[in-house]
C-alpha positions in Angstrom: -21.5 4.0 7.6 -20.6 4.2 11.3 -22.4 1.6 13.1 -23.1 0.5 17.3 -20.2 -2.3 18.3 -22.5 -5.3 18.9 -19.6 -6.3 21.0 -16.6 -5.0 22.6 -13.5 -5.9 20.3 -9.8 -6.2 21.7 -7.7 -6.1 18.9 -5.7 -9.4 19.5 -2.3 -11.0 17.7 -3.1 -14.2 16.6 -0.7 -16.8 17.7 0.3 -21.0 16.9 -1.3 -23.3 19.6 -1.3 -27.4 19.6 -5.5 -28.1 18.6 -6.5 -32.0 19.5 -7.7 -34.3 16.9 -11.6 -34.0 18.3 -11.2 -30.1 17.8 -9.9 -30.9 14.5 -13.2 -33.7 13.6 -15.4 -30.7 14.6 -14.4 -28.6 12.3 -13.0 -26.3 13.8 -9.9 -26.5 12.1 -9.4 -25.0 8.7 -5.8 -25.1 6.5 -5.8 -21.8 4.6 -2.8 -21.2 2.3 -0.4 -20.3 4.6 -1.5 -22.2 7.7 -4.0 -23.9 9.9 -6.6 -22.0 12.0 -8.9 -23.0 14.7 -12.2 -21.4 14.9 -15.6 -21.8 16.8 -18.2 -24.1 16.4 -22.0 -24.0 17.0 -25.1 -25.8 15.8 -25.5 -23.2 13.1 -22.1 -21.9 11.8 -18.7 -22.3 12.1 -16.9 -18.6 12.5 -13.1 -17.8 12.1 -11.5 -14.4 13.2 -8.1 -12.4 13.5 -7.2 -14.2 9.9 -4.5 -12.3 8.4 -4.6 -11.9 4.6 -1.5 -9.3 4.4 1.2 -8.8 6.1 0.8 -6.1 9.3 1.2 -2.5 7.4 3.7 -0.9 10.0 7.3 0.4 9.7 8.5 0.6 6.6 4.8 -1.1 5.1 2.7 2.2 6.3 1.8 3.4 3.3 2.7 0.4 1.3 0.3 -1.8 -0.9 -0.6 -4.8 0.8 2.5 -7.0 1.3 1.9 -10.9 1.8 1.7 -12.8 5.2 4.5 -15.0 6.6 3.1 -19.1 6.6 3.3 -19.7 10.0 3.4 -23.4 11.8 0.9 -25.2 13.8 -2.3 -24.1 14.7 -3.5 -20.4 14.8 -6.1 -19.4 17.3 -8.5 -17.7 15.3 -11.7 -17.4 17.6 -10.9 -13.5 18.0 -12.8 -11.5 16.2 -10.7 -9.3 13.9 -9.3 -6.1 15.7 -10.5 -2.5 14.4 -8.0 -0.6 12.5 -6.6 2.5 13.9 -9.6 4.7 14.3 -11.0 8.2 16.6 -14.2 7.6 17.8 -17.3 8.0 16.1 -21.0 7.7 16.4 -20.8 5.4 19.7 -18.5 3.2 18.5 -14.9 3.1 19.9 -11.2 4.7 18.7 -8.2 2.2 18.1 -5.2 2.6 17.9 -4.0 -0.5 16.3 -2.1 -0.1 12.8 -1.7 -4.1 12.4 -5.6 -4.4 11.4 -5.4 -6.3 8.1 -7.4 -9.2 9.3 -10.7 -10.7 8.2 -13.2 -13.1 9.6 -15.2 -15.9 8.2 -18.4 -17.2 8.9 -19.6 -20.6 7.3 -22.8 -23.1 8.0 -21.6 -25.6 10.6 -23.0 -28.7 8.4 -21.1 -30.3 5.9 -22.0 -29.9 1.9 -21.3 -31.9 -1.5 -21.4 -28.9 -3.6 -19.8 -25.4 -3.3 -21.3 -22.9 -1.6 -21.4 -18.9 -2.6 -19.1 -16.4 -0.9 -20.3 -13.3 0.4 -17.5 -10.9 0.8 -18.4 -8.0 2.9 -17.1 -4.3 3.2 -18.1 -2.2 5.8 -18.8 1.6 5.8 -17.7 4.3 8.0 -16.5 7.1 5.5 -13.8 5.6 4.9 -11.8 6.5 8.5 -14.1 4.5 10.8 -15.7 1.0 11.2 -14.6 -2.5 11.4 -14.9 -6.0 10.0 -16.4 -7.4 13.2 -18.8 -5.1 13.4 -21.3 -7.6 11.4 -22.4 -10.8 13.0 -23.0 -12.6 9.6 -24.2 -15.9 11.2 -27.8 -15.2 9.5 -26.5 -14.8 6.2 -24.3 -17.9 6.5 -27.1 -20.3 8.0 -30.1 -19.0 6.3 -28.1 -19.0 2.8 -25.9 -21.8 3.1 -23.3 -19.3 2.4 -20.0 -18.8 3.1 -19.3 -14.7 4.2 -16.3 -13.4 4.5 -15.9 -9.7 6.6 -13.0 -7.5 5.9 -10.5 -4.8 7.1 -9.2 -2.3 5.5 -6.7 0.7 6.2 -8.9 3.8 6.8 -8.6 7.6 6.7 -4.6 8.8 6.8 -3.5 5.2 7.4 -5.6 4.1 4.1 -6.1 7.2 1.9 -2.7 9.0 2.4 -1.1 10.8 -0.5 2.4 12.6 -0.8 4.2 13.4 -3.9 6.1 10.8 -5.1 4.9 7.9 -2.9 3.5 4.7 -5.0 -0.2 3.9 -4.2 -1.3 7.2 -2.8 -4.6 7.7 -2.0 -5.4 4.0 -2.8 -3.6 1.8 -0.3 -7.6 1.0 1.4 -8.8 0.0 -1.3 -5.5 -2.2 -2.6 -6.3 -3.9 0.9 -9.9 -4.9 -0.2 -8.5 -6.4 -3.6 -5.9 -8.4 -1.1 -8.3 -9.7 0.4 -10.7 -10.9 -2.4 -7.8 -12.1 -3.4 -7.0 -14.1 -0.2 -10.4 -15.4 -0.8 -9.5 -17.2 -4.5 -7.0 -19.0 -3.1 -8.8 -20.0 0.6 -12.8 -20.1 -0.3 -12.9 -23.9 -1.1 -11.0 -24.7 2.5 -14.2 -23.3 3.7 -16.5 -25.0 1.5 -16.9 -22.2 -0.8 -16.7 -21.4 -4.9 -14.1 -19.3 -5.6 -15.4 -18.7 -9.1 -18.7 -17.5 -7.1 -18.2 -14.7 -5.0 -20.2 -11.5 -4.4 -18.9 -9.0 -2.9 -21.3 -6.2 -1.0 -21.2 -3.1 1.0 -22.8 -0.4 2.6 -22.1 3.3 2.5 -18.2 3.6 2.2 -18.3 -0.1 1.6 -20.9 0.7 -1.3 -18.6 3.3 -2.4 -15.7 0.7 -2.3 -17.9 -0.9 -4.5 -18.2 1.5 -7.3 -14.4 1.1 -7.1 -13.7 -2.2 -7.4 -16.3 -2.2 -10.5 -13.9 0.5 -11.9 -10.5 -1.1 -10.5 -9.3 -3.3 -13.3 -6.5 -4.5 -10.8 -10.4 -6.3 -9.3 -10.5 -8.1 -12.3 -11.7 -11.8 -11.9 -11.8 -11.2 -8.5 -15.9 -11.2 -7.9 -18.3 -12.7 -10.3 -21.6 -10.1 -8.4 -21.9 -6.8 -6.7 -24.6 -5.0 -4.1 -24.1 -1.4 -3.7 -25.6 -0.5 -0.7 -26.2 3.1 -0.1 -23.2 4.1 -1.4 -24.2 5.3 -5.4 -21.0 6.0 -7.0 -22.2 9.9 -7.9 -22.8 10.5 -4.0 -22.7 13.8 -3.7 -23.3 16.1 -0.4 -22.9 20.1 0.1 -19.4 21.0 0.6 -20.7 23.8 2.8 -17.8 26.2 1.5 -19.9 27.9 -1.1 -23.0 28.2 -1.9 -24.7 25.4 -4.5 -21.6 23.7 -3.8 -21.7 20.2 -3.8 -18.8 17.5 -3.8 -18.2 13.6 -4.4 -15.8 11.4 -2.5 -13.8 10.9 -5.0 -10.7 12.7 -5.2 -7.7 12.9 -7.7 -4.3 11.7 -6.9 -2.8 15.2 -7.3 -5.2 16.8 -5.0 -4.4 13.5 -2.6 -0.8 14.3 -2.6 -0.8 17.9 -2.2 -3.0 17.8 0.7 -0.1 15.6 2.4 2.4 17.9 1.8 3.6 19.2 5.4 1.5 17.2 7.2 2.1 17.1 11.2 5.1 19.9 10.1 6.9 16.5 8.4 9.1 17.5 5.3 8.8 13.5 3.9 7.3 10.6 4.4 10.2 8.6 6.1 9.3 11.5 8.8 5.7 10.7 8.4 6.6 7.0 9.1 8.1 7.9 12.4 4.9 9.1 13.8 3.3 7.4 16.6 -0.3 6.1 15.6 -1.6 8.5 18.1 -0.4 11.8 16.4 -1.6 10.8 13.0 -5.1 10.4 14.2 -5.2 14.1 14.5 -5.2 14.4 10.9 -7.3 11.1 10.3 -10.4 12.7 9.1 -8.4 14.8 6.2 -8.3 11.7 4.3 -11.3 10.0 3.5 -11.4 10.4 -0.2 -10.4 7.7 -2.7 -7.9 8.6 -5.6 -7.9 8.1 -9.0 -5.7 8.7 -11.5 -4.2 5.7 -9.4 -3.1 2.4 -10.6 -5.4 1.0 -8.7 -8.4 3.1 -9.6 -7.2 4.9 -12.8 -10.3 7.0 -13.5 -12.8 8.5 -11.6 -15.7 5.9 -10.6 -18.5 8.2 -11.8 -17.3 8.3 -15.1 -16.5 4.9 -15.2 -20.4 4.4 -14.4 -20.8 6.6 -17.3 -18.8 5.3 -20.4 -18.9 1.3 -18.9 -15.3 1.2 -17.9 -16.3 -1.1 -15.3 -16.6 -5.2 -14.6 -19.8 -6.7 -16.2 -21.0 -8.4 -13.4 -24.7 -8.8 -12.3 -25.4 -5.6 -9.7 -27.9 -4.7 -7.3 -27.9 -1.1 -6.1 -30.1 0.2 -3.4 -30.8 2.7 -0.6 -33.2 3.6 2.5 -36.1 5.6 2.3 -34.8 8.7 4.4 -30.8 8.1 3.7 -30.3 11.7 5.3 -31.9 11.7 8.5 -28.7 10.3 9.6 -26.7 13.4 9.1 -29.2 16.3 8.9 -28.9 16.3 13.6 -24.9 15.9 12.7 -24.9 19.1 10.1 -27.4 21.3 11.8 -27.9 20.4 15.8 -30.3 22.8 16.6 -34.1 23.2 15.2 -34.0 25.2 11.9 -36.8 28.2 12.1 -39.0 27.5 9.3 -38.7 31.6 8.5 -35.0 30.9 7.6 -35.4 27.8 5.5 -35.1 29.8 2.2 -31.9 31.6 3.5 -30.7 27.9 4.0 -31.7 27.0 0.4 -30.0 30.1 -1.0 -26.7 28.9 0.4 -27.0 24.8 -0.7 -28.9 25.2 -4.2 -28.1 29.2 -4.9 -30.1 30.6 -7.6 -32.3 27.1 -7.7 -33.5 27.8 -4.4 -36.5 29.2 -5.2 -37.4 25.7 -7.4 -36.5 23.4 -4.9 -38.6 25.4 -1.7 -42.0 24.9 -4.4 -40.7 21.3 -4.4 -40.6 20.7 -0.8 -42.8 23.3 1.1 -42.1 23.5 5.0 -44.5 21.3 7.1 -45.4 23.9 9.9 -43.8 21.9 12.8 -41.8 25.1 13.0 -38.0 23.1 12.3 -36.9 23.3 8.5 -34.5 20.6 9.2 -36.8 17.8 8.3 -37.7 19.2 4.8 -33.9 19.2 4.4 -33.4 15.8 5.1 -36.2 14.9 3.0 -35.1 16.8 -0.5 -31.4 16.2 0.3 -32.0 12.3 0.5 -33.3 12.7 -3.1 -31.1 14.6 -4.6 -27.9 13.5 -2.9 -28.7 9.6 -2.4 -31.8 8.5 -4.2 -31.8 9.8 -7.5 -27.5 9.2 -7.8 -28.6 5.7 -7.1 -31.2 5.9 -9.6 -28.3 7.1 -12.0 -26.0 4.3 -10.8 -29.0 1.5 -12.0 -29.6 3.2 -15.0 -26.2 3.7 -16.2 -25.2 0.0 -15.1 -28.0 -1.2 -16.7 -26.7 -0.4 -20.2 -24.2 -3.3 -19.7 -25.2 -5.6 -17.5 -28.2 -7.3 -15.2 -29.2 -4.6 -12.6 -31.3 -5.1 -9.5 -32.3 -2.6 -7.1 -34.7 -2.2 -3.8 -35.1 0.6 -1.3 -35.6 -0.1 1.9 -38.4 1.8 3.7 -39.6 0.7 7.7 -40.3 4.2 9.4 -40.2 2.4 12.5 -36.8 0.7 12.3 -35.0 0.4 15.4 -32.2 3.2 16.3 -28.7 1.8 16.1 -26.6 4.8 16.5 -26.1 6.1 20.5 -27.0 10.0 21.7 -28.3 11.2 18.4 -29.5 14.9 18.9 -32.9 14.7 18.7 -34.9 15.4 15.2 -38.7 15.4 13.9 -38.9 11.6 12.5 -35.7 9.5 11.8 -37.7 6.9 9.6 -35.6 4.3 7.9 -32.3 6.4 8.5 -28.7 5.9 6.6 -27.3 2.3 7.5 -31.4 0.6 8.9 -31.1 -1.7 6.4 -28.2 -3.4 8.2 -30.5 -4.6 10.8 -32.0 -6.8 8.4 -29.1 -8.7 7.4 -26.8 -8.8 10.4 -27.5 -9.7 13.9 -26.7 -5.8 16.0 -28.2 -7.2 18.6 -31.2 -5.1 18.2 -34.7 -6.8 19.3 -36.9 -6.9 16.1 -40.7 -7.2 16.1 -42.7 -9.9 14.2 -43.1 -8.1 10.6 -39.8 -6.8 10.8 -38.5 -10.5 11.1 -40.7 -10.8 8.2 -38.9 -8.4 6.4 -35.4 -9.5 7.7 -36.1 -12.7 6.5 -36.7 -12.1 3.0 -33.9 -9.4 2.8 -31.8 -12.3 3.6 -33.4 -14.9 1.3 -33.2 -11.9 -1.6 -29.6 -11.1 -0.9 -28.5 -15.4 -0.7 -30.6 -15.7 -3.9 -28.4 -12.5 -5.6 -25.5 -14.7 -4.3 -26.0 -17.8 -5.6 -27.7 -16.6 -9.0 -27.3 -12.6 -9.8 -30.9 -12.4 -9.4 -32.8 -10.8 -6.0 -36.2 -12.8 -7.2 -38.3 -9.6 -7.7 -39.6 -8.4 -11.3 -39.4 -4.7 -10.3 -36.8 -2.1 -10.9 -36.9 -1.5 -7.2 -38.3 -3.2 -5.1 -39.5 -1.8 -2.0 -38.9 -3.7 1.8 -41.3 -2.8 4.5 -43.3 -4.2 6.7 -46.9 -5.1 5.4 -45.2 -3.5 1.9 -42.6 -5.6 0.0 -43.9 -4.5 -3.2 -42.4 -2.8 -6.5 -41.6 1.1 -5.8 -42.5 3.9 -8.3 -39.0 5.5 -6.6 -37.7 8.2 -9.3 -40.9 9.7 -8.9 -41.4 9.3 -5.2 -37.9 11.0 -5.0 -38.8 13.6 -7.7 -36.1 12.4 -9.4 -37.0 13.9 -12.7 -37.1 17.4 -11.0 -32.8 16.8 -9.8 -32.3 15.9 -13.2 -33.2 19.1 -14.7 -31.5 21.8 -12.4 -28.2 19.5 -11.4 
């Protein structure tokens, strides 16, 4: 999801420098397929940024699938991290405005190795219009793993989920980007020391989501050999909030996709569309956040691909945090919710279940009804779809899962309102696998370390090293978690 900028990010055009030979015996020097780069060393990790796997989507490619680079000559500078792509600004993090995005950056153990390492291939969230590759210092990952990770851009919102009758790739061309460049990483992983034949690729809320897609993309094919769905359970599902007991996924059909661009910014075409400044189209950027199917890129809808396994057979872990919608409860309701008016507020999300789900999760007397909200729509919104996800996988193919669950995690998200407890919110979990530059006591170093470990180990062999269904990662609690009944998952099952 939308995460604090551990740095600030200029987005920067790579260009073709002379490198001396001693840069070159560092290390720091890599020759990808279409031309040298040179990177930063330190004792840990050599990292690589601003690497383009696609040519810049602008002009005639906005709204294009993924064209290929231009080789270039000499020696690109690739110690820039990877610009954001064209974003407004969200949750403490910065807007762009830069369209020529598709970039990725690599991060690889600074010692040398005789056999191939794993690839990580990361693929951040945001809700699909926000976020950014370097976002995610992956240096512990890397180090700790002996790992090579790779994090990716991709279009986002109307830059990367557009639709319009009649245009090729509509409502796919984000997720055509993350298949670009997984597939930039086949051809480039063993420059790096890695296995292409190897390669996991992971992600967190939209990322997660991507996930789901790529498992259903058959266009993804051969591309990954593993997958960790984090957060981001393909039957995600939260209320629509335009009538009551409404709920909606994120996935969206490609007619739906294209109608919803019809007349967009009073434009009668898309060669009209194409002439708007960045700027203009960020007024609309939020209308498109749903991936299409019906696509050839995503040809049916990920939640039945989950169910009928029309998607890749690869080993899977799926997990999620303990209180996934603590995150968003502040965003949806602001203000304190009287406990006397949480049954009108069930009668509008659940309608005639309302009555069920208040005996299910009875107000606490703190006098603000948004906590129980938060509690029993984290259940049946993000736990128990996740539960779904592992089960349905798990008809076809190894499935791992885990729930993260530190009620004292830090807060990475700037000027939250405030709420009764954010425990271990959407997106915590991140903390434990990339440096955010948040300070981390003892046990949760503890906890960060074996999250890496677990995640390397999935890497390298499809397997977290844990028995359980779900395991659960705490401080002074990494132990299996009894989680369809701790989320009363049973209960969702029979009213949904």
């Amino acid at each position: 999801m939308r995460r604090t900028v551990s740095a600030v990010v200029a987005a920067v055009m790579a260009c073709a420098v002379v490198t001396s030979p001693a840069a070159a015996d560092s290390g720091a020097v890599v020759r990808t397929d279409k031309g040298a780069v040179r990177g930063k060393v330190t004792q840990a990790v050599r990292t690589f940024g601003s690497i383009p796997f696609a040519a810049a989507p602008v002009g005639e490619n906005r709204w294009r699938d993924p064209q290929p680079v231009a080789a270039w000559q000499g020696v690109r500078d690739a110690t820039t991290p990877a610009p954001f792509c064209a974003q407004n600004s969200m949750l403490g993090q910065p807007s762009s405005d830069t369209e020529d995005c598709l970039y990725l950056n690599v991060t690889t153990p600074a010692a040398g190795s005789h056999r191939k390492r794993p690839v990580m291939v990361w693929i951040h969230g945001g809700g699909f219009t926000s976020g950014a590759a370097s976002m995610y210092d992956a240096t512990w990952l890397a180090a700790k793993n002996d790992a090579v990770v790779v994090t990716v851009n991709y279009r986002l919102g109307v830059f990367g989920f557009f639709g319009h009758p009649g245009l090729p790739g509509s409502g796919t061309f984000g997720l055509a980007d993350q298949q670009a460049a997984m597939k930039w990483v086949q051809r480039n992983a063993h420059a790096f020391g890695g296995d292409a034949r190897n390669v996991t690729v992971f992600g967190e809320s939209a990322g997660g989501l991507s996930i789901c897609a790529q498992l259903a993309s058959p266009r993804a094919a051969g591309l990954f050999a593993k997958a960790i769905i984090q957060s981001g359970p393909c039957g995600l599902s939260l209320p629509s909030f335009t009538a009551p007991g409404e709920f909606a996924t994120v996935w969206r059909s490609r007619t739906a996709t294209e109608n919803a661009g019809v007349g967009v910014l009073g434009c009668a075409d898309v060669a009209c569309l194409r002439a708007q400044p960045v700027s203009r189209l960020l007024t609309v950027h939020e209308q498109f956040a749903s991936p299409s199917f019906d696509t050839a890129v995503l040809p049916i809808d990920p939640v039945v691909a989950q169910r009928t396994g029309r998607m890749h057979r690869v080993p899977t872990m799926v997990g999620s945090t303990h209180d996934e919608m603590t995150l968003f409860a502040p965003l949806f309701w602001p203000q304190p919710i009287p406990e006397a008016t949480y049954p009108d507020q069930l009668a509008w999300l659940f309608g005639a279940n309302a009555g069920e789900v208040a005996a299910r999760y009875p107000v606490n007397g703190n006098d603000d009804a948004r906590d129980e909200i938060a509690r029993l729509l984290t259940d049946r919104s993000w736990a128990c779809t996740s539960q779904v996800t592992r089960d349905e996988l798990d008809r076809r193919t190894r499935v791992s899962g885990y729930e993260f669950a530190d009620p004292d995690v830090p807060m990475i998200f700037p000027d939250l309102p405030p709420f009764p407890e954010y425990g271990a919110y959407h997106g915590s979990e991140l903390l434990m696998l990339f440096d955010m530059g948040q300070t981390l006591t003892p046990r949760q170093r503890e906890v960060s370390d074996y999250m890496i470990a677990a995640w390397g180990r999935f890497a390298r062999t499809g397997d977290p090293g844990w028995r359980a269904d779900v395991q659960s990662l705490a401080p002074r609690a990494i132990r299996p978690a009894d989680f369809a009944r701790d989320h009363q998952c049973r209960f969702w099952s029979s009213i949904l």
